[in-house]
C-alpha positions as CSV (number, residue, x, y, z in Angstrom):
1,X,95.5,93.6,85.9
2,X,93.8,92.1,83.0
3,X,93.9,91.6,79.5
4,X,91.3,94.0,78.7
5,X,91.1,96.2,82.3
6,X,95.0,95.9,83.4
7,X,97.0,92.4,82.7
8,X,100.0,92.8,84.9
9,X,102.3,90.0,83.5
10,X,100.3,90.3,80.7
11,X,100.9,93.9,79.4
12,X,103.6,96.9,79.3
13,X,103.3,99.8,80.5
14,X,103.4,103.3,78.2
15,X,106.6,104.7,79.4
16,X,104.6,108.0,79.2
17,X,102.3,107.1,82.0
18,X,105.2,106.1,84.9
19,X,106.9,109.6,84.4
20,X,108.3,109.8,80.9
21,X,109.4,108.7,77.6
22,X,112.6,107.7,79.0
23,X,114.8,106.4,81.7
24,X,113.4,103.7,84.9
25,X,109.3,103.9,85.3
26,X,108.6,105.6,88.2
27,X,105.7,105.5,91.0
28,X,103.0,108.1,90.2
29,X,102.3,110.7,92.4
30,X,99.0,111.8,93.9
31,X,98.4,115.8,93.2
32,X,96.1,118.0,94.4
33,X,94.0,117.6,90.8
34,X,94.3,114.2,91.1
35,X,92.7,114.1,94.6
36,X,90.0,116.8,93.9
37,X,89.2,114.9,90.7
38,X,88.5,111.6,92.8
39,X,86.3,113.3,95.3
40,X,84.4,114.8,92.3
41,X,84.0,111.2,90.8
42,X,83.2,109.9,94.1
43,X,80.2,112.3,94.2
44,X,78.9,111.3,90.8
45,X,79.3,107.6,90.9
46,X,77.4,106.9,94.2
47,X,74.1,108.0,93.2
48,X,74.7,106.3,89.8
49,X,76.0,103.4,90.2
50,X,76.8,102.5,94.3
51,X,72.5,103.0,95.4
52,X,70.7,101.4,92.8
53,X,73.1,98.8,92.1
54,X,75.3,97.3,94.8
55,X,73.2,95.6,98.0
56,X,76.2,95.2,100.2
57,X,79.7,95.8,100.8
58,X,80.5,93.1,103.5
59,X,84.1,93.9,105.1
60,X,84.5,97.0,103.9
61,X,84.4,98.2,107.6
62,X,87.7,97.2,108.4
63,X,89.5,99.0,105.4
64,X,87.8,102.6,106.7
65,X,91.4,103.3,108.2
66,X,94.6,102.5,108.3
67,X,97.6,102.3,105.5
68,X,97.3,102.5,101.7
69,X,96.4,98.5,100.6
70,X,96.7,96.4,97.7
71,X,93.0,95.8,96.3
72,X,92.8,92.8,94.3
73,X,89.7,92.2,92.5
74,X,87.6,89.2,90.6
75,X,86.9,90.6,87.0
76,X,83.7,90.2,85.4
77,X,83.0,93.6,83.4
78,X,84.3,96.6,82.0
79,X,82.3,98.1,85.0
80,X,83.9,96.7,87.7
81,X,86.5,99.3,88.2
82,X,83.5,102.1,88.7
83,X,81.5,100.0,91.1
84,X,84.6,98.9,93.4
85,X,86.3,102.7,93.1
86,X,82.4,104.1,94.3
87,X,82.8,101.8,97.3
88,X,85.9,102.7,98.1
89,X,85.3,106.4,97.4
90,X,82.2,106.6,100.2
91,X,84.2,105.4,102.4
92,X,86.9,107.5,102.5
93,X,89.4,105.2,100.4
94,X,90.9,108.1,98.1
95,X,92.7,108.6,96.2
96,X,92.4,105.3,94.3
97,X,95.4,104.3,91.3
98,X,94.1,101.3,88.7
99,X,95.9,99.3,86.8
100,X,94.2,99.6,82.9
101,X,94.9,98.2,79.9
102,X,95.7,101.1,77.4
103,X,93.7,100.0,74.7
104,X,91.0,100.2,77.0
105,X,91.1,103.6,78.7
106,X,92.3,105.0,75.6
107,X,89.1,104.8,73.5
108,X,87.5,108.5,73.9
109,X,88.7,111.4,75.1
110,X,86.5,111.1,78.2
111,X,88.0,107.9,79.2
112,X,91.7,109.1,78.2
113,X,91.2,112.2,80.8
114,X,90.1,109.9,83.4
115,X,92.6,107.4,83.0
116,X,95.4,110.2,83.4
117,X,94.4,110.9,87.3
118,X,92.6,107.5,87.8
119,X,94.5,104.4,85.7
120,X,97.9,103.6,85.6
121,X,98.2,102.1,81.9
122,X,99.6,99.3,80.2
123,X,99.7,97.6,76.6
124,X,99.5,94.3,76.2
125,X,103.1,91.8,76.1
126,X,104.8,89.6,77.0
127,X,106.5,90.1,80.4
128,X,110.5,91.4,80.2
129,X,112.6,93.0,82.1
130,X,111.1,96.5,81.3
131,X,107.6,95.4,82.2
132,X,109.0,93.7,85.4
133,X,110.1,97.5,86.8
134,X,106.7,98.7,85.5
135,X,105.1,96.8,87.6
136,X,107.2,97.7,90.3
137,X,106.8,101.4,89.5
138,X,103.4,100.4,89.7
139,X,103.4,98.6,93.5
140,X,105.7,101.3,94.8
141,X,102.8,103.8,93.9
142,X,100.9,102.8,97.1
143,X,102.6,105.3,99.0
144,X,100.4,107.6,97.5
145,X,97.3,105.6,96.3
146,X,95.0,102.6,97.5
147,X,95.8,100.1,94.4
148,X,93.8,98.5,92.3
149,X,94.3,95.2,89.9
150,X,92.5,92.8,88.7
151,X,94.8,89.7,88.8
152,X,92.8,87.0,86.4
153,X,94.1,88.6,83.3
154,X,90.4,88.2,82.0
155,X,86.7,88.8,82.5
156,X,85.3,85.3,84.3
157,X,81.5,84.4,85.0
158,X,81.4,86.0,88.5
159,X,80.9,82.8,90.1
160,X,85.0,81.1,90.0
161,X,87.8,82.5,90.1
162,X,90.6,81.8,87.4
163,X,94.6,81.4,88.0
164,X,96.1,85.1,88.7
165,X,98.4,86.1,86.1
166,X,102.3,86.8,87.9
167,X,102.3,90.7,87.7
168,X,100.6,90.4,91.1
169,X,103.8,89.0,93.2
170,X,106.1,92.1,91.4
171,X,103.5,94.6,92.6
172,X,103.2,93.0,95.9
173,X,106.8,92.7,96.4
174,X,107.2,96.5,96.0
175,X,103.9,97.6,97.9
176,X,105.0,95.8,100.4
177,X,101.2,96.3,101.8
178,X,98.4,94.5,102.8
179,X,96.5,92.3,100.0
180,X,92.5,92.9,100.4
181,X,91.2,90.6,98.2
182,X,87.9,91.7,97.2
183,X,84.7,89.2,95.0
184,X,82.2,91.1,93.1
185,X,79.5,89.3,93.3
186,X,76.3,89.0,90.9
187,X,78.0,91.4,88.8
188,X,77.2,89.2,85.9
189,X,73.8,89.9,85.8
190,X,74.7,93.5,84.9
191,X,76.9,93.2,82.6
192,X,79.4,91.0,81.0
193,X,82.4,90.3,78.8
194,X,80.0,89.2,76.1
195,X,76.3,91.0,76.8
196,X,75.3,94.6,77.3
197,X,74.6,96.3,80.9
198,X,70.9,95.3,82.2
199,X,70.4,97.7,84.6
200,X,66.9,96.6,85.4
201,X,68.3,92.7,86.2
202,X,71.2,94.1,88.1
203,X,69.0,96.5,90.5
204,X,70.2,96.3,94.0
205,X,71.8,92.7,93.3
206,X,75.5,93.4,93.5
207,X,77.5,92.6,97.0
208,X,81.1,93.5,96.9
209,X,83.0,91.4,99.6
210,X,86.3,92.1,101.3
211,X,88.0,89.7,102.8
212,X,90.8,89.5,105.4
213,X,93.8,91.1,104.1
214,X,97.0,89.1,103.4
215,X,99.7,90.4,105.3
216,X,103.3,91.1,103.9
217,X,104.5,88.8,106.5
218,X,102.7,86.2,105.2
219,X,103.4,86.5,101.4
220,X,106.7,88.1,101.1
221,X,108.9,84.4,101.7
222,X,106.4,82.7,98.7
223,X,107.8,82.5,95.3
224,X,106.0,84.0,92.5
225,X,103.5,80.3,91.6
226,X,103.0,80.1,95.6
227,X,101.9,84.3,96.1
228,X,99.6,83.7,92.8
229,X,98.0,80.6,94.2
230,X,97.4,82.4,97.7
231,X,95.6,85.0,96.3
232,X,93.7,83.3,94.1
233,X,92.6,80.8,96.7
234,X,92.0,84.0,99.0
235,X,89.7,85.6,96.0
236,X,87.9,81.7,95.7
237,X,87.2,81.6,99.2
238,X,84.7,85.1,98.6
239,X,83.2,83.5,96.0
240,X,79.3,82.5,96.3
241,X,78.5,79.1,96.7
242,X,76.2,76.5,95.0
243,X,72.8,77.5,94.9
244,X,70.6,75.8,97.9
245,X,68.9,72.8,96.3
């Protein structure tokens, strides 16, 4: 959910990706292709990206079971969706559903054939009625997937977390489902908004935390400034803190 990797509140959706050119968005639908393409992906990306990369997931144990979720995510690089869908994807998390901005996913035909079982994508705007039920559409798809979104509306510098943009509280008022809010952490060594990917500074540095999900009881009373706040502050309290002196 960000302005370059899926900015709910911040983007609208192609009508062609909730299930047509016309008429009301609607949630997408996990098929057997879809599911078979994850596992595929999930093979790939774990020797790639999950073992030479990411040092820890701690957390992650208590999302091995149970209901579909809502992941939300701290956004740092382009690569973040890969290394949080690899975690998820070793641990039985499948099939996974993204929230990508179009322009984005959209660049090669690679990435457009991905984004059509993985992402769930959206153009950049201003937020209307019509992106309000895309969003929705969106939220109501965890029946079928474990969401993803990245609520910031823009890569940060790994270490704080910046206000969450208000496409979160429509999704989460249709999902209806926990909230795991999730810090990648040390990701910025990597790679960034503004530098390349340094694989040899990122080796085995990444930790991906999850945190205690928010429960529906406890967010779906808040108005849409009080839900953003919570999960920001939920996202903060992952975050590192200051170096040891």
């Amino acid at each position: 959910m960000t302005r370059e990797a899926g900015g709910a509140g911040e983007a609208e959706a192609s009508r062609t990706d909730v299930g047509g050119d016309r008429g009301r968005p609607r949630p997408r639908s996990a098929d057997a292709t879809t599911r078979w393409l994850q596992r595929i992906l999930g093979v790939i990306l774990f020797p790639l990206f999950r073992i030479p990369f990411v040092r820890a997931t701690p957390g992650l144990a208590a999302y091995r079971r149970g209901p579909h979720r809502v992941f939300v995510c701290n956004h740092v690089s382009l690569l973040d969706t890969i290394f949080v869908a690899s975690v998820l994807w070793s641990h039985g998390r499948s099939p996974i559903l993204v929230l990508g901005d179009a322009s984005v996913w959209r660049r090669s035909a690679l990435s457009r054939f991905l984004s059509s079982r993985v992402g769930y994508l959206l153009e950049r705007g201003r937020l209307n009625k019509l992106r309000i039920q895309e969003l929705r559409a969106f939220g109501a798809s965890v029946a079928a997937f474990e969401l993803l979104v990245f609520p910031e509306g823009t890569r940060g510098d790994g270490l704080s977390v910046k206000p969450c943009q208000p496409g979160i509280f429509y999704i989460a008022r249709e999902a209806r489902a926990p909230i795991v809010p999730v810090f990648i952490e040390n990701m910025q060594l990597l790679s960034t908004k503004t530098s390349g990917f340094h694989p040899l500074r990122g080796l085995r540095k990444v930790v991906i935390r999850f945190g205690a999900a928010i429960e529906p009881e406890e967010y779906l009373e808040l108005d849409r400034a009080d839900l953003t706040e919570l999960v920001r502050r939920r996202l903060e309290q992952l975050a590192p803190g200051p170096p040891a002196p």
